[in-house]
C-alpha positions as CSV (number, residue, x, y, z in Angstrom):
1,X,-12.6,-4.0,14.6
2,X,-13.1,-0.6,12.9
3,X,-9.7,0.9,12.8
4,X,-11.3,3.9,10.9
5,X,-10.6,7.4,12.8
6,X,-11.8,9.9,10.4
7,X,-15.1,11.3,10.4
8,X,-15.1,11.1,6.4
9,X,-17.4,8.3,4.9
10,X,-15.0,5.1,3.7
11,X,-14.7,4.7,0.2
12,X,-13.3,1.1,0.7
13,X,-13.8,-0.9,3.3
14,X,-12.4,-4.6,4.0
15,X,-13.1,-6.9,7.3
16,X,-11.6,-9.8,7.9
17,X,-9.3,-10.1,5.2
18,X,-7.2,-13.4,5.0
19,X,-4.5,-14.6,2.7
20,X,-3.0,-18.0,2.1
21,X,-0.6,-19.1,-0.2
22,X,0.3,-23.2,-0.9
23,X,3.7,-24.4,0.2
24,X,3.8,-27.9,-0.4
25,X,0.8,-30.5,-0.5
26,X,-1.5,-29.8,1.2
27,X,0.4,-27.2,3.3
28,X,-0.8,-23.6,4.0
29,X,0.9,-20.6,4.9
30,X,-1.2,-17.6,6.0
31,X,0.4,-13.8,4.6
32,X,-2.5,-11.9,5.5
33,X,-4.5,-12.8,8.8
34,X,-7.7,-10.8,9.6
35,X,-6.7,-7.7,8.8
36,X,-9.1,-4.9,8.7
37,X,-8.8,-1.8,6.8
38,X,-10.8,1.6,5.8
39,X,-10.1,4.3,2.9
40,X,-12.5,7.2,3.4
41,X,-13.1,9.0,0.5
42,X,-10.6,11.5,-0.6
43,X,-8.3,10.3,2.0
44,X,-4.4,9.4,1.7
45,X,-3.7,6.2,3.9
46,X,0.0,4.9,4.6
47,X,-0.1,1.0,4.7
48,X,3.6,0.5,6.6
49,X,5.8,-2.9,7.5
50,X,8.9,-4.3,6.4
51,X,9.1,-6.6,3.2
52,X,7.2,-9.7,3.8
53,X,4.3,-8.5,6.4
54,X,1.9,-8.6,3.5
55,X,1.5,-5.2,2.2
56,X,1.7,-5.9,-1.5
57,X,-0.4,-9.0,-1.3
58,X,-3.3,-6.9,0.6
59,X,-3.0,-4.5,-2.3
60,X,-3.5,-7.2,-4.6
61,X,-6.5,-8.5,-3.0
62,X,-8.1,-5.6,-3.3
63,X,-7.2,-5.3,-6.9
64,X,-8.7,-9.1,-7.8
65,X,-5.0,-10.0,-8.8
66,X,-4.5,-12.4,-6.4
67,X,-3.2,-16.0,-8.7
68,X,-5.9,-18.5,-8.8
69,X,-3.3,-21.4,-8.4
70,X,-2.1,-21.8,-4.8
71,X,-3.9,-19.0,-3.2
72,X,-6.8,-18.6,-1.4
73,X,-8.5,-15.4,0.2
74,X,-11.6,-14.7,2.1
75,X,-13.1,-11.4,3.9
76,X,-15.8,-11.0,6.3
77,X,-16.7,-8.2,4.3
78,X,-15.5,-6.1,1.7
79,X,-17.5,-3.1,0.5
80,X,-16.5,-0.2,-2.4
81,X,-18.5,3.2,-2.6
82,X,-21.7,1.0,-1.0
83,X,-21.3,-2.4,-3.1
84,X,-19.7,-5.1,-2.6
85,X,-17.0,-7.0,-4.2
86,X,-14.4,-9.6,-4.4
87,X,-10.8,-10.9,-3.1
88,X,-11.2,-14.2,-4.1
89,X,-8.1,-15.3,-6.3
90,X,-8.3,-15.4,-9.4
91,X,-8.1,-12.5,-12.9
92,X,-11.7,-12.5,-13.5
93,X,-13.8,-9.8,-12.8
94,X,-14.6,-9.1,-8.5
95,X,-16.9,-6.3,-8.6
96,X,-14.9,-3.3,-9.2
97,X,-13.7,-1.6,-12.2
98,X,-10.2,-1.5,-12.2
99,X,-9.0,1.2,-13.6
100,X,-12.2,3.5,-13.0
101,X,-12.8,2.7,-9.5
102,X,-9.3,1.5,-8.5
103,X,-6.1,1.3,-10.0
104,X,-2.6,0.8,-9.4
105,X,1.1,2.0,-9.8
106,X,3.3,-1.1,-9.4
107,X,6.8,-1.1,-7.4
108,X,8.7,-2.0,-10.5
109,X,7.8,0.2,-13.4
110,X,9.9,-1.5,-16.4
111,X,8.3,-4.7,-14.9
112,X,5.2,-3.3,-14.9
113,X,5.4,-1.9,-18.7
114,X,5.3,-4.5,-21.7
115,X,8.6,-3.9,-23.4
116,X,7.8,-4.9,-26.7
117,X,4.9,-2.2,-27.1
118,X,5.9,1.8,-26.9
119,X,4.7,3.9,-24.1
120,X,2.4,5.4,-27.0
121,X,0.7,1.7,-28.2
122,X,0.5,0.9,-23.9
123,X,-1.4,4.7,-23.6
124,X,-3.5,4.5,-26.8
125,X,-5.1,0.3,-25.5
126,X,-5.4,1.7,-22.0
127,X,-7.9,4.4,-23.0
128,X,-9.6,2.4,-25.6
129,X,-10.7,-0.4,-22.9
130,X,-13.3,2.2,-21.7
131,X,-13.6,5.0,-24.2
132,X,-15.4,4.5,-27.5
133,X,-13.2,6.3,-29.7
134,X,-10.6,6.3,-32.4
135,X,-7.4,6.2,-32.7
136,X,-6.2,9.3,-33.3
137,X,-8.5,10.9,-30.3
138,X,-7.1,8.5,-27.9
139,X,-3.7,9.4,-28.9
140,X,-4.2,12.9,-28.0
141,X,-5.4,12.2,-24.9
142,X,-2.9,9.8,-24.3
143,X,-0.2,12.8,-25.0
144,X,-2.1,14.9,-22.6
145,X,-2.0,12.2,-19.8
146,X,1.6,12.6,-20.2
147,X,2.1,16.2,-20.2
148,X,-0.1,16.0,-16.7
149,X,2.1,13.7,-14.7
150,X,4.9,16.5,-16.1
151,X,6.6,14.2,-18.6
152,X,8.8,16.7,-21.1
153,X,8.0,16.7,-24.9
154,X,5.2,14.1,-24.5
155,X,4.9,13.5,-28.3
156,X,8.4,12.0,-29.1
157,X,8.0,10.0,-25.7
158,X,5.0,8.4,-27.4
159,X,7.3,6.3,-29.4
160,X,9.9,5.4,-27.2
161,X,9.7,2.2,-25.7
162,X,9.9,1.4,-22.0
163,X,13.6,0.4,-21.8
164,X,14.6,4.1,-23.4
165,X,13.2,6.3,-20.3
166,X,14.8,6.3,-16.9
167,X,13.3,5.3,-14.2
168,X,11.7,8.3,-12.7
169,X,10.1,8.8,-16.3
170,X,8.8,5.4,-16.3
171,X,7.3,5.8,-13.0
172,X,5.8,9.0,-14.1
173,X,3.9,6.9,-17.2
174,X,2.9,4.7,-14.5
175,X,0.9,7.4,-13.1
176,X,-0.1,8.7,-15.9
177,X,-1.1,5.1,-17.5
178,X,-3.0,4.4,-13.7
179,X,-5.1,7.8,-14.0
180,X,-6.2,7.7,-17.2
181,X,-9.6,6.7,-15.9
182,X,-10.1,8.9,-13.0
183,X,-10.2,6.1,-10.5
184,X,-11.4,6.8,-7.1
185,X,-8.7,4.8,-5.2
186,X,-4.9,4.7,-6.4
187,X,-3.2,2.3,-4.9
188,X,0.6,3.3,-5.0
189,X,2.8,0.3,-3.7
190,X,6.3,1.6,-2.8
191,X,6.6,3.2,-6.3
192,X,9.6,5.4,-5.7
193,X,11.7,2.5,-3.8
194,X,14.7,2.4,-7.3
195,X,14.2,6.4,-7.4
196,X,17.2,8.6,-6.2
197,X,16.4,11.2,-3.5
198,X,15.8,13.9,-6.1
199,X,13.8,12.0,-8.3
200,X,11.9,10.5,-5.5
201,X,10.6,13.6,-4.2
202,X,8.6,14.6,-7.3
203,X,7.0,11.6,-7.9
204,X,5.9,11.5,-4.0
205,X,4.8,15.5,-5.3
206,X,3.2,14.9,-8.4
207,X,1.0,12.2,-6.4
208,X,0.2,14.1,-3.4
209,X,-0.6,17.2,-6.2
210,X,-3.1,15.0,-8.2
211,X,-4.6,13.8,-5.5
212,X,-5.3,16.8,-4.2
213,X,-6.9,18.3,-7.7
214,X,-9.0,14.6,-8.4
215,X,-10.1,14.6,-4.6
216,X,-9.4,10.5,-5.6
217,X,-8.4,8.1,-2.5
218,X,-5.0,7.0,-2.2
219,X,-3.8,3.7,-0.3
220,X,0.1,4.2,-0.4
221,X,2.4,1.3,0.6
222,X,5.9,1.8,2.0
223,X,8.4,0.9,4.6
224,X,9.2,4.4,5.1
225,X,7.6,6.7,7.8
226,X,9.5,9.5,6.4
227,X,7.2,9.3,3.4
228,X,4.2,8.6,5.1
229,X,4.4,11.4,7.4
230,X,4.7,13.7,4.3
231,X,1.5,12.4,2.1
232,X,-0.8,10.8,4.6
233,X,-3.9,11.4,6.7
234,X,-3.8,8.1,8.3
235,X,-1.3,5.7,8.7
236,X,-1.9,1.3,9.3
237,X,1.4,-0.8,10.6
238,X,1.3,-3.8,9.7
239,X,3.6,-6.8,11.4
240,X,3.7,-10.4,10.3
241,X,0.4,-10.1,8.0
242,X,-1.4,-8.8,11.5
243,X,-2.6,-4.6,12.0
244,X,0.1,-3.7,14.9
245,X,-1.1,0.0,15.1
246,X,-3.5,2.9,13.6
247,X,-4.2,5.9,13.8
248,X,-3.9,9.6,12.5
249,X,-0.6,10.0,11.0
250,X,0.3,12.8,13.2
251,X,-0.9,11.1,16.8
252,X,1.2,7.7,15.0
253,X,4.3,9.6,14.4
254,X,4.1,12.0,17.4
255,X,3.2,9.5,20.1
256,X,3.6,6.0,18.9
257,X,1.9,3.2,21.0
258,X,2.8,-0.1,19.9
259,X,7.2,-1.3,20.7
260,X,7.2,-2.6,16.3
261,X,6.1,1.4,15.6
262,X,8.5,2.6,18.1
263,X,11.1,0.7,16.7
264,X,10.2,1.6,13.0
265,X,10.7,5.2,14.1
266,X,13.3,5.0,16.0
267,X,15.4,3.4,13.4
268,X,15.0,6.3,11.1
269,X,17.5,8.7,10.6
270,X,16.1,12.7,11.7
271,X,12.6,11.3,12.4
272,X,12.5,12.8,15.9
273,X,15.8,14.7,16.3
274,X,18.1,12.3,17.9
275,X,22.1,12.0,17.1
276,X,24.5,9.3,17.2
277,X,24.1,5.7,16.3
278,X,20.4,4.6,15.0
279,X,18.6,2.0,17.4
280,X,18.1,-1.2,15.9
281,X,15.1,-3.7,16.3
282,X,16.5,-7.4,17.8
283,X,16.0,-10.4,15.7
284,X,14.2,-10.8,12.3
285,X,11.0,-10.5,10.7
286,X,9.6,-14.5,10.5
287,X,9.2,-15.5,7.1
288,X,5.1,-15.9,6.2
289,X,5.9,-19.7,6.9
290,X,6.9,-19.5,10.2
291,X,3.6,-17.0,11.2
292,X,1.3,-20.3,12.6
293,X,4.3,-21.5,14.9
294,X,3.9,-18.0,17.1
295,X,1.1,-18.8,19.5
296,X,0.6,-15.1,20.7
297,X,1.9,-11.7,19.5
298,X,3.8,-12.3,16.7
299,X,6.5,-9.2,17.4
300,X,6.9,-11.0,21.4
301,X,10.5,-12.7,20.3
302,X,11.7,-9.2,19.3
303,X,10.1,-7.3,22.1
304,X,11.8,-6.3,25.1
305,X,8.8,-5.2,26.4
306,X,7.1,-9.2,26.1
307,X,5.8,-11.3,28.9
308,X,4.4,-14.7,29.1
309,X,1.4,-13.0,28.2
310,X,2.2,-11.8,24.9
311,X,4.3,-15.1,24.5
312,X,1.1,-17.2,24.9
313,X,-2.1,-15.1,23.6
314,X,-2.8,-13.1,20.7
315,X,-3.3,-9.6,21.8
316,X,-7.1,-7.9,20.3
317,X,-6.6,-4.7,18.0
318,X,-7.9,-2.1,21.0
319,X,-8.7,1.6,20.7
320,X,-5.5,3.4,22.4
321,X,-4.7,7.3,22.7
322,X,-6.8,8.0,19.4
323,X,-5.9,5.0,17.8
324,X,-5.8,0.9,17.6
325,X,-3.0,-0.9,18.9
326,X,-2.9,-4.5,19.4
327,X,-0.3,-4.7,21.9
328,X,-0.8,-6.4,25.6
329,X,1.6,-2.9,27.0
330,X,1.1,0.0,24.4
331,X,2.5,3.1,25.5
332,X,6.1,4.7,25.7
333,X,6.3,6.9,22.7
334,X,9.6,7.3,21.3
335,X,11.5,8.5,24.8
336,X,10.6,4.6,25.9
C-alpha cells in the first residue's frame, strides 16, 4: 500500500518491512509488521507512536544497524534514489552509504559519542572515512562543521571531550558529525527528547534551517505532534509496529481519521485550543511480545469506538480524506 501523498519523486522507499527480535528458543516476537513507508526527495517526514511501536528499530533497518544475533528483517522491497538495498541484520555493508546517502543523529548523544576520544579526534576520523586528505585539512573542516551547526568558539571545542559539553552542544556535534557528508536522508530519532524547552527549540531550528539550505530528506522520529506539526511535510502514526494513519501533516493534524491519532492529539496540551483537564487514552500500549496474541486491530482493546469487527480482523491501510488510515470506522476529527 503506497502511503506516499506527495507529488515529489521518493528518495527512499520501503514495502513490506518486517522486524523480529528472539525471545527465548525458538520464540519470535514481531516489532515491525509490514510497514510501508516513502521519503520523497527533499521532504521532512514525521514517523510518530509512543515508545515501543517500533520507530527506532524501523530507523535502524533502514540504516543496516539492525544486530545480527536474534534479529531478523525482510522487505518486499526497499529502493534508495533508484537502487536497491538492504535491511537484513547485520553491520556489513546493505547498499547504501551511510553517511553520504543516509545518516543519523541518535536519541542519546553522550551515548552516541565515544568518551574516550575528543569531539575534534571523533570530527577529524569521520571526514577521513571518505575524504582523501590530511590531517590538518580535515581538521579545518571539521572546525567548520562546527561553526555551521552554530557551536561557539569551535576551535577550543575541538579538544574537549564529550562529557565536558552540555547536552544541547552535544546534540549540535551530533548534527554536525551526521552532515559532514552531505547525506541525502537524515534520519533524526527523537534527538531533542533530554533538551529543555529552550534548548530544544534551536536544535528542532538549526535542523529544519539545514534542511532547507541542503534540500537533503529528513525522516524525523518523535512522540510529539507538537514537533511534527512545526518541521514536517508529511506525517506516518505508527501503533504496535503497524502504519495507523498518513497523510499531509496539516490534513493529519487538522482533521485526524484514525481514534490512536485522535487520542495522540487530544492528549496534548494547546494542540487544538481546548482547556481544562487533558483526555487520556484507556489502557496501555502492548509490549512487542504481546502483538501476535491481538487477532485484529491491535488499538481495538483501547478503542471505544471497537466492534467485534475490529476485535476479530485486521483492518487494510485504506486511502481516507487525503490520506491512509487502517481503521474499520475512521472519521471524527478531534470534536469526536
Amino acid at each position: 500500500m503506497n502511503v506516499m501523498t506527495e507529488t515529489r519523486p521518493p528518495l527512499v522507499s520501503v514495502r513490506g518491512l518486517d522486524v523480529a527480535f528472539a525471545m527465548g528458543r525458538n520464540a519470535w516476537f514481531t516489532a515491525v509488521d509490514g510497514i510501508d513507508l516513502d521519503v520523497g526527495q527533499g521532504e521532512a517526514v514525521g514517523l510518530v507512536g509512543e515508545s515501543g511501536c517500533g520507530k527506532t528499530v524501523t530507523a535502524l533497518a533502514l540504516m543496516g544497524l539492525l544486530p545480527e544475533l536474534g534479529c531478523r528483517a525482510q522487505a518486499g522491497a526497499a529502493v534508495f534514489a533508484g537502487r536497491e538495498f538492504s535491511v537484513r541484520p547485520g553491520y556489513g555493508p546493505n547498499g547504501l552509504a551511510r553517511g553520504r546517502d543516509v545518516s543519523m543523529v541518535f536519541q542519546d548523544a553522550l551515548a552516541a559519542l565515544d568518551p574516550v576520544f575528543t569531539i575534534g579526534a571523533q570530527l577529524v576520523e569521520a571526514i577521513r572515512v571518505y575524504e582523501d586528505c590530511t590531517k590538518d585539512v580535515a581538521r579545518e573542516a571539521a572546525i567548520a562543521a562546527l561553526a555551521r551547526v552554530g557551536i561557539p568558539d569551535p576551535e577550543s571545542r575541538m579538544r574537549a571531550y564529550p562529557h565536558h559539553l552540555s547536552g544541547g552542544m552535544r546534540q549540535r556535534v551530533m548534527i554536525a558529525m551526521a552532515l559532514l557528508h552531505k547525506p541525502r536522508l537524515l534520519i533524526a530519532d527523537e534527538p531533542t527528547t533530554a533538551l529543555d524547552v529552550t534548548i530544544q527549540a534551536q536544535v528542532l531550528s538549526l535542523v529544519d534551517r539545514l534542511r532547507r539550505e541542503s534540500g537533503m530528506s529528513i525522516l524525523f522520529i518523535t512522540h510529539d505532534l507538537g514537533i511534527v506539526g512545526q518541521l514536517t511535510d508529511r506525517v506516518v502514526v505508527m501503533y504496535a509496529g503497524r502504519i495507523a494513519e498518513a497523510g499531509p501533516t496539516e490534513r493529519v493534524l487538522a482533521r485526524p481519521q484514525h481514534p490512536y491519532t485522535i487520542g495522540l492529539l487530544l492528549s496534548m496540551p494547546g494542540m487544538h485550543g481546548r482547556a481544562g483537564r487533558l483526555a487520556a487514552i484507556p489502557g496501555r500500549v502492548p509490549s512487542p511480545a504481546e502483538f501476535a496474541s491481538i487477532p485484529g486491530c491491535r488499538f481495538a482493546p483501547r478503542c471505544l469506538r471497537a466492534d467485534e469487527c475490529c476485535r476479530s480482523e485486521v483492518p487494510p491501510l485504506s486511502e481516507v480524506a487525503g490520506g491512509w488510515v487502517a481503521c474499520h470506522h475512521p472519521g471524527g476529527g478531534t470534536d469526536a
